[in-house]
C-alpha positions as CSV (number, residue, x, y, z in Angstrom):
1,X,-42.9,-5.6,-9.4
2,X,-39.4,-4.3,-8.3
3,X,-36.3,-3.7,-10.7
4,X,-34.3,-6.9,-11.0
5,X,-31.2,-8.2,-13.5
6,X,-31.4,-11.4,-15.2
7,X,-28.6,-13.7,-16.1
8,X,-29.1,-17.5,-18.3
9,X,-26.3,-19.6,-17.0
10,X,-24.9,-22.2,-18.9
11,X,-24.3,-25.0,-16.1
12,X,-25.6,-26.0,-12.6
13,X,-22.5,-24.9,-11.0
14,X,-22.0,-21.5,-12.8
15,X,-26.3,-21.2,-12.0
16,X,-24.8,-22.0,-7.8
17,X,-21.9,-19.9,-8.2
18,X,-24.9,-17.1,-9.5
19,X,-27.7,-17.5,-6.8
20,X,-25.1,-17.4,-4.4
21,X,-25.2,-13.6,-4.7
22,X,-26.9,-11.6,-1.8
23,X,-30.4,-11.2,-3.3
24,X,-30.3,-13.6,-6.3
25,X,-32.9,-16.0,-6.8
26,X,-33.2,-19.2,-9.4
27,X,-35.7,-19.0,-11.3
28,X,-37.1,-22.0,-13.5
29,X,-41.0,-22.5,-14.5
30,X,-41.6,-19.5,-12.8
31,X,-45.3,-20.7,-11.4
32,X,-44.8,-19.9,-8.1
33,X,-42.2,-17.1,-7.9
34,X,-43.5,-15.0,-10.7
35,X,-46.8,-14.6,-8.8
36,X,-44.9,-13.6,-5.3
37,X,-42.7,-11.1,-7.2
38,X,-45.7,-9.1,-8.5
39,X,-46.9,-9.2,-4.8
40,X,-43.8,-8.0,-3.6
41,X,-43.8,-11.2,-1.1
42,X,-40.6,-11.9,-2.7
43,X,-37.9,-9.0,-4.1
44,X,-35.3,-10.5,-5.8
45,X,-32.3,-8.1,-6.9
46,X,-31.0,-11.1,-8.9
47,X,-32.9,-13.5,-11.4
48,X,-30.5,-16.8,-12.6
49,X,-32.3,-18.5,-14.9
50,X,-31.8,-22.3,-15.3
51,X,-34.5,-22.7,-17.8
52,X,-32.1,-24.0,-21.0
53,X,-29.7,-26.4,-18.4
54,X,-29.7,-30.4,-19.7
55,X,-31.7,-31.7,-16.4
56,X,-35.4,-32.1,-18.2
57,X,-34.3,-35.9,-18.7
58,X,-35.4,-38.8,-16.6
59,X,-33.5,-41.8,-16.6
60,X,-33.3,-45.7,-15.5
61,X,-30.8,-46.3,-12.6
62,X,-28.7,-49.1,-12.1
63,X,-30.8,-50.6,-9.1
64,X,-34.3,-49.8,-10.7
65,X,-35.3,-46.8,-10.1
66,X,-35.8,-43.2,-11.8
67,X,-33.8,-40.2,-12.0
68,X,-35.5,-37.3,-12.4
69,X,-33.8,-34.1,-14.3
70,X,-34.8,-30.9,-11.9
71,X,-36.4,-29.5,-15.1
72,X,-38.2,-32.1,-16.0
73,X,-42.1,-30.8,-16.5
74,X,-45.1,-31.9,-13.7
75,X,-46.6,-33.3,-17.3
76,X,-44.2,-35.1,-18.7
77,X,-43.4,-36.3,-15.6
78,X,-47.1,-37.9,-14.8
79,X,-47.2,-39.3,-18.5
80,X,-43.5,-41.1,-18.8
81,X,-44.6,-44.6,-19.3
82,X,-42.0,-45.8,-16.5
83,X,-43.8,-43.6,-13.6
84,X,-47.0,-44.6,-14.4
85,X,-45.8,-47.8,-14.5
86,X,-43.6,-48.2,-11.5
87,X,-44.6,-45.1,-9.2
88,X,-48.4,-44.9,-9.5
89,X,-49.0,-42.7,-6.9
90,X,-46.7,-40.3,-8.0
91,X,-48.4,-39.8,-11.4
92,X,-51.8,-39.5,-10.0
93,X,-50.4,-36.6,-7.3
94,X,-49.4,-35.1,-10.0
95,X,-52.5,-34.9,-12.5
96,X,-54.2,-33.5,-9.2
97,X,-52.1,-31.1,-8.3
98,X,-52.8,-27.8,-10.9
99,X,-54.5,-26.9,-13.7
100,X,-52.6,-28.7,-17.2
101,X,-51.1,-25.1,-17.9
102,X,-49.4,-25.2,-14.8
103,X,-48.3,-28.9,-14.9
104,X,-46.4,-28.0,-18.6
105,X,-44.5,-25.1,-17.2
106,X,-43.8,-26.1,-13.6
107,X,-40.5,-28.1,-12.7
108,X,-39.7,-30.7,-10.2
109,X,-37.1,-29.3,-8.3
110,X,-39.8,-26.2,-8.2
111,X,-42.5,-28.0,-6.9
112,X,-40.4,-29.0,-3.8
113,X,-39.6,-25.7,-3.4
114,X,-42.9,-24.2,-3.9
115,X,-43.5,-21.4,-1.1
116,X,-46.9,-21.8,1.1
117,X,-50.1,-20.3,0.3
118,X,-51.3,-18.9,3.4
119,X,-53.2,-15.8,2.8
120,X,-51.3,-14.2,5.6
121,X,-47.9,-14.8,3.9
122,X,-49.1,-13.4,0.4
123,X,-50.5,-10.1,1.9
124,X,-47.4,-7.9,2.6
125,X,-49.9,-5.9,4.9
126,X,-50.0,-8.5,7.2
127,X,-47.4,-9.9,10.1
128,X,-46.0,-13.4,9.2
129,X,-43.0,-14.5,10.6
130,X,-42.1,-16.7,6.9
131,X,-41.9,-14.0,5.2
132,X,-40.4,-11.1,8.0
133,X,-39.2,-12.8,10.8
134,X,-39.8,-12.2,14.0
135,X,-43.1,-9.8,13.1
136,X,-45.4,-12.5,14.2
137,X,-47.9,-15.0,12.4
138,X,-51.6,-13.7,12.2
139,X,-52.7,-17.3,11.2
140,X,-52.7,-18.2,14.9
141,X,-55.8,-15.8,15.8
142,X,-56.7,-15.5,12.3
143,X,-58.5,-17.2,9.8
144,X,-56.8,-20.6,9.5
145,X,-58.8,-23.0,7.8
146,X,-56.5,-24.4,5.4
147,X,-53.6,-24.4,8.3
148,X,-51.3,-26.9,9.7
149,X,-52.6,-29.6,12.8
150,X,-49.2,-31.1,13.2
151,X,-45.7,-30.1,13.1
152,X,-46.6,-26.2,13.3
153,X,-45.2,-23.7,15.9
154,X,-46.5,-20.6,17.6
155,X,-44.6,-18.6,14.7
156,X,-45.8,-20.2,12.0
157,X,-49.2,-22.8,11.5
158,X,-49.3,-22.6,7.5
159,X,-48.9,-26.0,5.6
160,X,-46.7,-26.9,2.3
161,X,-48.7,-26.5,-0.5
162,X,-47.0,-29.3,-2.8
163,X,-49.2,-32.5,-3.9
164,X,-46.0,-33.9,-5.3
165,X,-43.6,-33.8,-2.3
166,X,-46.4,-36.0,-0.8
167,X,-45.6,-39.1,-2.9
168,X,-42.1,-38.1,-2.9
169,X,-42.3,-39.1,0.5
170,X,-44.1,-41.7,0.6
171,X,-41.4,-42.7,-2.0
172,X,-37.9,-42.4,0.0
173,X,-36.9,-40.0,-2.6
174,X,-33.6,-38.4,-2.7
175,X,-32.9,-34.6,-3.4
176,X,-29.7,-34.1,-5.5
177,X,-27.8,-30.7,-5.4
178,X,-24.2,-28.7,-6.5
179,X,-22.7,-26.0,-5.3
180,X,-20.2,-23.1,-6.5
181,X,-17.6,-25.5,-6.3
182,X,-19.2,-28.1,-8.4
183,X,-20.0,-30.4,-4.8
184,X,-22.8,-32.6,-5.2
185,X,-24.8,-33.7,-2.4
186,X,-27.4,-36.1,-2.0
187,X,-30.6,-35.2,0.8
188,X,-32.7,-38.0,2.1
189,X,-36.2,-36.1,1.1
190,X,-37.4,-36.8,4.6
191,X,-34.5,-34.2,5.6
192,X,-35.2,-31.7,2.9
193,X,-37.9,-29.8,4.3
194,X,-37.6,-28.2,7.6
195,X,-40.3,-27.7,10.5
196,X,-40.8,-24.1,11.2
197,X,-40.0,-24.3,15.1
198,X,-38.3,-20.3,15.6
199,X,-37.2,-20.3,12.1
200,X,-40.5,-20.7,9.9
201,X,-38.5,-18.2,7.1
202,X,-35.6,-21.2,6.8
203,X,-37.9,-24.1,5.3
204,X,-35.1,-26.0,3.3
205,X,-31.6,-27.5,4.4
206,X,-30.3,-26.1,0.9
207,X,-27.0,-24.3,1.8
208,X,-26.7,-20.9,0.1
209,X,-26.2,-21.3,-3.1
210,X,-27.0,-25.0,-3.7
211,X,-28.9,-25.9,-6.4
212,X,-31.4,-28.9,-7.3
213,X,-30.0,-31.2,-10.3
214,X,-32.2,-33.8,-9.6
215,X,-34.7,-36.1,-7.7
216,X,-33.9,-40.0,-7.6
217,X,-36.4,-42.7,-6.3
218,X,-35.2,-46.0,-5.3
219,X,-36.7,-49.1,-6.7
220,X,-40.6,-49.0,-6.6
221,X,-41.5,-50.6,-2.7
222,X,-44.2,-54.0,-3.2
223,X,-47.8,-53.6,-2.5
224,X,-50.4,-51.0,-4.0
225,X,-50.3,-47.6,-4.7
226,X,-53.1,-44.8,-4.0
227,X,-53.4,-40.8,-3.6
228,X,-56.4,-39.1,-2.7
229,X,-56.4,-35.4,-2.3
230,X,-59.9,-34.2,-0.3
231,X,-60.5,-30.3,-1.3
232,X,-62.7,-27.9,-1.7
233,X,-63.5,-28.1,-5.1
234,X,-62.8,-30.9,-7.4
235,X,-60.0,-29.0,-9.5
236,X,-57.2,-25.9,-9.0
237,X,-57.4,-26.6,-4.8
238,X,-54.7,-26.6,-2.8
239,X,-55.5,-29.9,-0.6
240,X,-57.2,-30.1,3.0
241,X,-56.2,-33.2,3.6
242,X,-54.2,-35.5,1.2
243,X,-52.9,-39.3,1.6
244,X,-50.2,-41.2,-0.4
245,X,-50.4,-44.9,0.8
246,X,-48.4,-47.8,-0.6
247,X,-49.7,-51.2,1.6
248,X,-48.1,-54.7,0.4
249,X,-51.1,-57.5,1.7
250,X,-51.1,-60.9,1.8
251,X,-53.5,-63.6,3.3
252,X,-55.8,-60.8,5.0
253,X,-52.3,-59.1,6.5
254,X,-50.8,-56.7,6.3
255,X,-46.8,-57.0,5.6
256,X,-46.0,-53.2,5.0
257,X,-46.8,-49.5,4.6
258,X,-45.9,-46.3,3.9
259,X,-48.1,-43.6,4.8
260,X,-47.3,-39.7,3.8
261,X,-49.9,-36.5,4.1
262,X,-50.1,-33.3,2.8
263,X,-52.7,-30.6,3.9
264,X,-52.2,-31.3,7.4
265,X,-48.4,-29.8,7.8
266,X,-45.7,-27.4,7.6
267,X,-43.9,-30.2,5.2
268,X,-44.7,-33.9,3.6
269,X,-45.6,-35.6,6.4
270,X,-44.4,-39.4,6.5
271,X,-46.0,-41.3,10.0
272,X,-43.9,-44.1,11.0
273,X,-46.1,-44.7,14.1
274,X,-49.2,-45.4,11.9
275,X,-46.7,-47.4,9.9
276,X,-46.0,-49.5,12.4
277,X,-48.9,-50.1,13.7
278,X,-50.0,-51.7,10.6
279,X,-47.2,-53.7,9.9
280,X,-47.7,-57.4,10.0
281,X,-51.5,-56.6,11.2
282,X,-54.9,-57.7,10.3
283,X,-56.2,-56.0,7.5
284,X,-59.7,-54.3,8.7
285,X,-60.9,-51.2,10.7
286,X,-59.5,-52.0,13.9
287,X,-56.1,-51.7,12.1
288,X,-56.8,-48.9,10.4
289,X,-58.4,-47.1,13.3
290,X,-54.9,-47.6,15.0
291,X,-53.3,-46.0,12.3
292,X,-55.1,-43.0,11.9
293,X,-54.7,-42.7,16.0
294,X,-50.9,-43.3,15.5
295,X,-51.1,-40.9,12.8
296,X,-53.1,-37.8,14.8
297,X,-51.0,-38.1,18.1
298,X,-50.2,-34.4,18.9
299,X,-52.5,-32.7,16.3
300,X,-53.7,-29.5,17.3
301,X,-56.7,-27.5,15.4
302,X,-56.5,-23.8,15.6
303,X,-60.0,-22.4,14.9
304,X,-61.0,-23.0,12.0
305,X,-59.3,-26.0,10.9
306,X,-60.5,-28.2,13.6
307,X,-62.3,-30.1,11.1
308,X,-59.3,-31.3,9.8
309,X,-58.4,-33.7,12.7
310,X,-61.1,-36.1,12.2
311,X,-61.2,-35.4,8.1
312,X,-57.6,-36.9,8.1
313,X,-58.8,-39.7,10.1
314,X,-61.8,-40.2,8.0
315,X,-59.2,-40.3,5.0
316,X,-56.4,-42.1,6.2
317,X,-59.4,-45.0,6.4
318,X,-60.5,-44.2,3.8
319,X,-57.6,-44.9,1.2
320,X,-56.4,-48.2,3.9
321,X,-59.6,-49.5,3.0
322,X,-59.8,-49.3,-1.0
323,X,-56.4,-50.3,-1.1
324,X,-56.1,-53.7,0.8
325,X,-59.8,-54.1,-1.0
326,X,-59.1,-57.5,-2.6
């Protein structure tokens, strides 16, 4: 690990005003950065520590729904009465996202923010545009199992690692952030994460300097909630193929859905064209074969992850099918 300073700020605009420095970094939970820093992947000059700011609280809003503090913990998050409650699918993403270590150190506003884990991009030996643009992405002719099938580029394929962002998604979640100047700003989370296209190093639309405060969900959206996450092993996996569905039935049709995946892209990926085509349908497989069609238009395999297009098809059924289960 490289030589680095450290600074504890005592606000989220004196914490933007810090990681606005050339090399600075914010550093929270640590869980993910830590673990690039020893690998030299990333080589901050600058550590700003947030770790002691106010924003572990969640909190009722006016309308209904949550706000949640950007330091509030992945545990405390799945077991606040209110989520579990309200935002189902949110709690289960979370209990199967990491090991309950990780889920009491790592933050929300870090999970968004987590940093892929393609092999390629964690071995500093290797090209990958993410992490040195413009040095190329050895995923495409490499091994590529756990890569993306939609939304990728010929510089980058790899996929967002985070369970959470999933249901975030699925959600309509809004990402809150200051600056410097103590400007707050409000993200749709649908515009928060970037495809790669020619710039797979830029994978946020966080300014420089702008800092998470919080995440805000609307008022929960009618019908039933359900995450599955289909991996390799039954604990501590990164997810092939993952599905956050929330489908509002009645008398055998369907009146809405949201549908968001992880595993199969560069960011949470929210299909509106297998949304629609379930909207005010039957429920049943024809139905639910048109979504997963609507959902897989333009997926690509690369090698090894050509599996993945009919696993996510197989899923996406799947989960329809449990949840409009009467």
């Amino acid at each position: 690990m490289r030589g680095f300073t450290y600074e504890r700020v005592g606000d989220p605009a004196q914490a933007a005003a810090a990681a606005s420095r050339p090399g600075a970094r914010i550093i929270a939970g640590g869980t993910n950065l830590l673990d690039l820093m020893k690998l030299q992947v990333e080589t901050p000059v600058h550590l700003v520590d947030i770790s002691r700011l106010d924003l572990a609280r969640i909190e009722d809003t006016p309308d209904g729904g949550l706000r949640i503090g950007a330091m509030v913990r992945n545990s405390d998050l799945a077991a606040d009465r209110r989520v579990r409650e309200r935002y189902g699918v949110l709690s289960r993403v979370l209990l199967a996202g990491a090991s309950a270590q990780l889920r009491n150190k790592a933050t929300t506003a870090g999970n968004l923010l987590q940093r892929t884990r393609c092999s390629y991009f964690y071995d500093i030996t290797m090209p990958c545009n993410k992490r040195v643009p413009g040095s190329g992405c050895a995923a495409l002719h490499g091994f590529n199992r756990m890569h993306a099938i939609l939304g990728a580029s010929d510089q980058c394929i790899a996929t967002h690692p985070s369970d959470m962002a999933v249901a975030m998604r699925a959600l309509d979640a809004r990402v809150e952030t200051i600056d410097a100047d103590g400007k707050v700003r409000v993200i749709p989370i649908a515009e928060f994460h970037r495809l790669p296209g020619d710039t797979p190093h830029i994978e946020t639309t966080l300014r420089a300097g702008e800092v998470i405060t919080a995440v805000t969900l609307p008022p929960p959206p009618p019908g039933r909630q359900m995450y599955r996450k289909v991996r390799d092993r039954a604990s501590y996996a990164f997810a092939l193929v993952s599905v956050a569905a929330v489908v509002d039935t009645a008398n055998g049709r369907i009146r809405s859905a949201r549908i968001a995946c992880g595993g199969i892209a560069p960011k949470p990926w929210r299909s509106e064209q297998a949304e629609a085509a379930m909207t005010d349908a039957p429920v049943g497989a024809q139905t639910f074969d048109a979504a997963a069609t609507a959902l897989l238009e333009g997926a690509r395999g690369y090698g090894d992850n050509d599996f993945k297009i009919p696993l996510a098809r197989r899923t996406l059924h799947a989960v329809l099918t449990e949840i409009t289960r009467a």
